[in-house]
N, C-alpha and C positions, 0 to 999 in steps of 0.2 A: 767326867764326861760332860761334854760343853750340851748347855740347858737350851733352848728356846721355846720362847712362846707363839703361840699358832692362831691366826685369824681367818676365819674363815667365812666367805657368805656365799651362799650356794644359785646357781645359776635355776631358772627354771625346770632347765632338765636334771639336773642337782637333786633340787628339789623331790621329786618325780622318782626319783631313784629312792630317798629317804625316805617317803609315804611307802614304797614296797618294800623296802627293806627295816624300817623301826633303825632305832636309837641303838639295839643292840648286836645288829648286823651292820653298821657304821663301824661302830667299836671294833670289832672282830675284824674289818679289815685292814684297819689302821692299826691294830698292832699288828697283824700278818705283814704287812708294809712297814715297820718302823722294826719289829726285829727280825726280819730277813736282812736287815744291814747293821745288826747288832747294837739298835737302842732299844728302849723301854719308854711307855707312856706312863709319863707321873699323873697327868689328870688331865680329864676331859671332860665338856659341858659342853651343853647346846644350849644355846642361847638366843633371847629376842631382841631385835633392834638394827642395827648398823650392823654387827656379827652373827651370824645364826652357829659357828663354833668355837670352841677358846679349847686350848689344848696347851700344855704343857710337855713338849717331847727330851729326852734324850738320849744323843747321838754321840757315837764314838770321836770323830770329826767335818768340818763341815763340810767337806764333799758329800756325804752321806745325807746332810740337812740336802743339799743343795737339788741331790739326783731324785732326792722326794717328791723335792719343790716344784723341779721341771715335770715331772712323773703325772703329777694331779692337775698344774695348769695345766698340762696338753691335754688332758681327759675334755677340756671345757666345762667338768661338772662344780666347779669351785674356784673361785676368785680369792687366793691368799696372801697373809703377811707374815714374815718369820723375823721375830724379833729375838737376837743371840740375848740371853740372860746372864750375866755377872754374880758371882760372889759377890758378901763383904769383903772378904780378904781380896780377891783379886781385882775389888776399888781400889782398898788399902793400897796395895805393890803398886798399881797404875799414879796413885797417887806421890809417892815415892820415886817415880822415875820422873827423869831431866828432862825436858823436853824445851827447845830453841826452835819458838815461835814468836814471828813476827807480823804483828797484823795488815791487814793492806794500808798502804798511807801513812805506816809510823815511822 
């Protein structure tokens, strides 16, 4: 099941919602929302800085990452990044496969 990792930094009103609802009424929505389309949260953190979330989800395929992703920025309460995550093994095969590239100007 294809892995991504999840960034998140929450909007004032974001915010505002998190103070009423805690750290563990977050949690409980986001898996409500991640397996209603048949993935699982490997892990999640709140964090301080540039990100106030970091999450680990996965997803059967990435329509599923994608209908998430549209799902939460239209809310306005979070501003995210979905970064797809890779095996070793599936470096390994990518490494392994042909690829005819040519750079600009050569």
């Amino acid at each position: 099941m294809p892995k991504y990792l999840i960034q998140a930094t929450y909007t004032p009103e974001g915010a505002k919602g998190l103070l009423e609802e805690g750290a563990s009424g977050r949690r409980a929505a986001v898996e409500q929302v991640v397996a209603g389309l048949g993935g699982t949260v490997e892990a999640m953190y709140f964090a301080f800085g540039e990100d106030d979330f970091v999450g680990i989800l996965d997803f059967p395929d990435p329509v599923s990452m994608a209908a998430v992703s549209l799902s939460v920025k239209a809310s306005g309460a979070l501003r995210t990044r979905a970064t797809p995550l890779l095996t070793l093994d599936e470096i390994d095969e990518a490494t392994r496969r042909q690829v005819s590239f040519r750079p600009p100007g050569a």
